[in-house]
C-alpha positions in Angstrom: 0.0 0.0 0.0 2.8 2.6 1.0 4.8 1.9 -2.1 1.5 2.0 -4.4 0.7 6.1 -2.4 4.9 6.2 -3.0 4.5 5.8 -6.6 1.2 7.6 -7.0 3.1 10.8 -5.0 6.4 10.5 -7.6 4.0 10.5 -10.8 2.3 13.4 -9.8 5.6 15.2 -8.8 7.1 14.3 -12.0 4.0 15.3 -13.7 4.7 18.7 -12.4 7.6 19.0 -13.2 7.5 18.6 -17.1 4.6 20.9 -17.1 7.1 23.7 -15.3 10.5 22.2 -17.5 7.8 22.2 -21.1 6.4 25.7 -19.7 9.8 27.8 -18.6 11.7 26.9 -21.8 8.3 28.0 -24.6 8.4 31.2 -22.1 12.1 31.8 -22.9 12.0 31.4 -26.4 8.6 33.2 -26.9 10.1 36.0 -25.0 11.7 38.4 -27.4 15.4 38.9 -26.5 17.9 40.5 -28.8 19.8 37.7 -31.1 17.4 34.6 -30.1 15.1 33.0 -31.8 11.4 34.3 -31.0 8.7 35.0 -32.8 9.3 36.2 -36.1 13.0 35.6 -36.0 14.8 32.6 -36.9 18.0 31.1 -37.8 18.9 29.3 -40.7 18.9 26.0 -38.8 16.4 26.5 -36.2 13.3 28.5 -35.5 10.7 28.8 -33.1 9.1 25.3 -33.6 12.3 23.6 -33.1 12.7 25.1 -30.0 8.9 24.4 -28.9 9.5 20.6 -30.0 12.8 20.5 -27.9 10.8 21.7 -24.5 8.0 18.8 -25.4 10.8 16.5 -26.2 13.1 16.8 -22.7 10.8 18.0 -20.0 9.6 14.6 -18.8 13.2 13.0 -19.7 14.7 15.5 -17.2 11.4 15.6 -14.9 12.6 12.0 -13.9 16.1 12.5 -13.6 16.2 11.8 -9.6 15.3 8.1 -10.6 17.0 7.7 -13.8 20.7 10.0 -12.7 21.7 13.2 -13.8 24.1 12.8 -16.3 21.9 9.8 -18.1 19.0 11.9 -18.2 21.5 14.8 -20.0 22.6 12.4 -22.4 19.1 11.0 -23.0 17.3 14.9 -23.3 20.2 15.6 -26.0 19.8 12.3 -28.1 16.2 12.4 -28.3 16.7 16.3 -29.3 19.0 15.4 -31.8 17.0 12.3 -33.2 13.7 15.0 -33.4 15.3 17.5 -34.4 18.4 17.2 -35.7 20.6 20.4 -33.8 21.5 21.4 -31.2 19.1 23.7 -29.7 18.7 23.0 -26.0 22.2 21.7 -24.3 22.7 24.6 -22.0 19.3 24.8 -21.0 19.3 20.4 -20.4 22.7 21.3 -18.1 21.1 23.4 -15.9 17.6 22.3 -15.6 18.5 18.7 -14.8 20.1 19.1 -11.9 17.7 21.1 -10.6 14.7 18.7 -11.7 16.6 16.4 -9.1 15.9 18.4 -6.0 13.0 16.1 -4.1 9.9 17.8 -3.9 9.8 18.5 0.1 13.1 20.5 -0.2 13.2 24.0 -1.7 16.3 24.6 -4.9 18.3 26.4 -2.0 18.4 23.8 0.5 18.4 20.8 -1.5 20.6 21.7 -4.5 23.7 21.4 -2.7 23.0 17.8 -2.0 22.4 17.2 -5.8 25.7 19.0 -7.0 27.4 16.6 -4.4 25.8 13.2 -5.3 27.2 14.2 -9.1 29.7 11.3 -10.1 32.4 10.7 -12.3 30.1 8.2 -14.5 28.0 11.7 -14.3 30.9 13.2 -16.3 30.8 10.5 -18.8 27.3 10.5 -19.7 27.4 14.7 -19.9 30.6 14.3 -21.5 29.1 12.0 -24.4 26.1 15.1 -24.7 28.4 17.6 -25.4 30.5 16.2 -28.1 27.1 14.9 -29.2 25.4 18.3 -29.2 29.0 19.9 -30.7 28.1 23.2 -29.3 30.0 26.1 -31.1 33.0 27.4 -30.5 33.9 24.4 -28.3 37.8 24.5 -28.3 40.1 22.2 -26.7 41.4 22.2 -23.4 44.7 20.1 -21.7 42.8 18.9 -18.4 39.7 17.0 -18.4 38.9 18.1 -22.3 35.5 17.0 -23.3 36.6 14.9 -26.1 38.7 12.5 -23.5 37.0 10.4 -21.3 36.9 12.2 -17.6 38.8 11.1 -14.1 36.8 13.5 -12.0 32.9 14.1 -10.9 31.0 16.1 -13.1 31.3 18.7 -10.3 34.9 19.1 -10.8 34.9 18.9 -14.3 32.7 21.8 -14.4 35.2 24.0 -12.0 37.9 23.3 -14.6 35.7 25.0 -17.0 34.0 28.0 -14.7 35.8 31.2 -15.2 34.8 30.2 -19.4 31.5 29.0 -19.3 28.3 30.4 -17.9 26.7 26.9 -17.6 30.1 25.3 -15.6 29.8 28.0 -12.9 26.6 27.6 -11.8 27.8 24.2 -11.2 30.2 25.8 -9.0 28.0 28.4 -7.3 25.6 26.0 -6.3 22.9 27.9 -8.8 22.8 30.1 -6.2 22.7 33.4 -9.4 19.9 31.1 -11.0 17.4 31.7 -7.9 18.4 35.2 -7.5 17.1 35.9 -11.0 13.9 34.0 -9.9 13.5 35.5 -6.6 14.5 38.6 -7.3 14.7 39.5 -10.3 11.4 38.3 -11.8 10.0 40.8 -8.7 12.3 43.5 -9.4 11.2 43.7 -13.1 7.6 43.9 -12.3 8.6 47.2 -10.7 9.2 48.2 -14.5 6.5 47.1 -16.3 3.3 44.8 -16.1 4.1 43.2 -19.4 5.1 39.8 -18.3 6.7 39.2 -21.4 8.9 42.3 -21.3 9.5 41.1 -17.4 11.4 38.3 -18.8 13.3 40.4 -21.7 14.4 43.1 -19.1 15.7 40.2 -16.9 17.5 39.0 -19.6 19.1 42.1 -20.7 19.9 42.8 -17.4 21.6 39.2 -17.3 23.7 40.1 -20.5 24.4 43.6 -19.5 26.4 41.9 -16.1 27.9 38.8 -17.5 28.0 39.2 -21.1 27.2 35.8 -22.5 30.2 33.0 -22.7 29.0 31.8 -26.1 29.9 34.6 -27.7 33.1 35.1 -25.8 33.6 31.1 -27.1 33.3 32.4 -30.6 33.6 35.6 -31.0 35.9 36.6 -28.4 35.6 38.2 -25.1 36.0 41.8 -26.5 32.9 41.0 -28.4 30.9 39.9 -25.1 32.2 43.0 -23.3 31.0 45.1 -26.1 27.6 43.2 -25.9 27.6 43.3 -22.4 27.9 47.1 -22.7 25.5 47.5 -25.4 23.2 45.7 -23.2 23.6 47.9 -20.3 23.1 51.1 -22.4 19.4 49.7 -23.4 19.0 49.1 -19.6 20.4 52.8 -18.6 17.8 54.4 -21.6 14.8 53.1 -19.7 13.7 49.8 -21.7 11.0 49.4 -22.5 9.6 52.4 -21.3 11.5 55.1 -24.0 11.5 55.2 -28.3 15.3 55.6 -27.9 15.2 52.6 -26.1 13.5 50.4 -28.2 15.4 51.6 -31.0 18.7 50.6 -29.0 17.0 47.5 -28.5 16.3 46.9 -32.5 19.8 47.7 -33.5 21.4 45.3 -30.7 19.0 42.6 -32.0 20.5 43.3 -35.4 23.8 43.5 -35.1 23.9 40.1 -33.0 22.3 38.3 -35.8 25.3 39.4 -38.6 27.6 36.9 -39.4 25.3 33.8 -39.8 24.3 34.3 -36.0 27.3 34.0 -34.6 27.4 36.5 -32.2 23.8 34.8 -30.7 23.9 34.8 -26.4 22.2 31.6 -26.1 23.9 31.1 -22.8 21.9 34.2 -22.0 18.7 32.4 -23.4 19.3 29.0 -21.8 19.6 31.0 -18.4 16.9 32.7 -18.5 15.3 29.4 -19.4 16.4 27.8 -16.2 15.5 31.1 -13.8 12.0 30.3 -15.5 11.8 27.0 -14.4 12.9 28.0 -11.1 10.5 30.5 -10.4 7.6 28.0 -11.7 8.8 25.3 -9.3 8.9 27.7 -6.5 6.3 29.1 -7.0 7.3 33.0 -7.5 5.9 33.2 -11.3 2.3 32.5 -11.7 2.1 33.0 -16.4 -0.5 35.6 -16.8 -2.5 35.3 -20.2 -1.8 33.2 -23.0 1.4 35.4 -24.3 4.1 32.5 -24.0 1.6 29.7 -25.9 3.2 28.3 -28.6 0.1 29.4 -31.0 0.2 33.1 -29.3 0.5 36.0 -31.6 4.1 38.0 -31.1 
């Protein structure tokens, strides 16, 4: 009887969490953000309903990753991605949404994340490892300890700590997430302050995001002077009063264009795949209650 209320109490947890995991990444990407894919802007090999089909296609592998392990559930969200789809359009956002999918349902992300980041394993490594060369994100590079295309000696933990001061995703790892559930206590609420647009809640929390950290993508690519110039661009929309000012939005416009020259290559999807994850974040703590039927994948931009 105990194990049958058990199993009954884990399927409707899990069933929670793919709604949150399905509903936090359509917000992100039908949020417009300068150089992402949103309504009404694409890139040559993706647009909007690939990244719609890759939230359907990895919430409810990564809702059960407490039962199935981190790392498998990684490599399992990024295969069925890449059989569905056929790019990468989600690894970042599988990295940091996984482990947080993990933290048991009597425990809130700050208190029980820890424990998660702590359980990770070396045969974690291996399996997130095998989703990153499998992904082949851009501007990968090579590194001479613990390089993703050797097999890794260390916990996924310490793997990631190699890679930290480089990677947005990696130090988060390292941090404990503890920036990720700022941006979903805090600065989901601050941004209200701002506008009642929920939509443009989430786009001022992303600039915001960009503006402090620049976006490690594009440092992997383009080079850090590019993210710092981004980063600064960023911060000038923010300082102009977006989204309440024309000059503003016109800043915003020309940011969004000038990140989408060069076949995209100056895209922040680490931006995007954070912002993904605050969303989640704020859904399973329940600090974001969606408003309207803005962020539906059938919504009008």
């Amino acid at each position: 009887m105990m194990a049958a209320v058990g199993s009954d109490v884990v399927n409707f947890w899990e069933t929670s969490l793919t709604k949150w995991i399905e509903q936090a990444c359509v917000m992100e990407v039908m949020t417009p953000k300068p150089g992402n894919v949103y309504p009404g802007k694409a890139y040559d090999d993706a647009g909007l309903e690939d990244f719609i089909a890759s939230a359907r296609i990895i919430a409810p592998i990564l809702a059960a990753s407490s039962r199935h392990g981190i790392g498998l559930s990684i490599l399992s969200a990024v295969r069925q991605t890449q059989r569905e789809c056929g790019t990468n359009t989600n690894l970042g956002i599988i990295l940091l949404i996984a482990p947080m999918a993990a933290v048991p349902p009597d425990r809130s992300l700050s208190v029980g994340i820890q424990d998660v980041l702590s359980g990770l394993s070396t045969e974690d490594a291996h399996h997130v490892y095998e989703a990153i060369r499998l992904a082949d994100p851009g501007g990968l590079g090579s590194v001479e300890e613990q390089d993703v295309r050797q097999p890794p000696d260390r916990s996924l933990v310490e793997c990631m700590k190699l890679a930290a001061d480089r990677d947005m995703v990696a130090r988060r790892y390292v941090n404990g997430f503890d920036d990720v559930l700022t941006i979903c206590r805090c600065g989901l609420r601050h941004a209200r302050a701002f506008t009642g647009d929920q939509r443009q809640q989430v786009g001022l929390v992303a600039l915001r995001l960009l503006a402090c950290e620049g976006d490690s993508l594009i440092a992997r690519k383009c080079g850090s002077e590019m993210s710092e110039l981004v980063s600064d661009k960023a911060a000038s929309i923010v300082a102009a009063g977006w989204p309440d000012t024309p000059e503003s939005h016109e800043m915003w416009k020309a940011l969004d264009t000038f990140l989408r020259v060069d076949g995209n290559r100056r895209n922040p999807g680490t931006t995007a795949d954070m912002i993904a994850a605050a969303l989640f974040a704020a859904l399973r703590e329940g600090c974001l209650t969606p408003r309207g039927g803005w962020w539906k994948a059938d919504a009008k931009s």
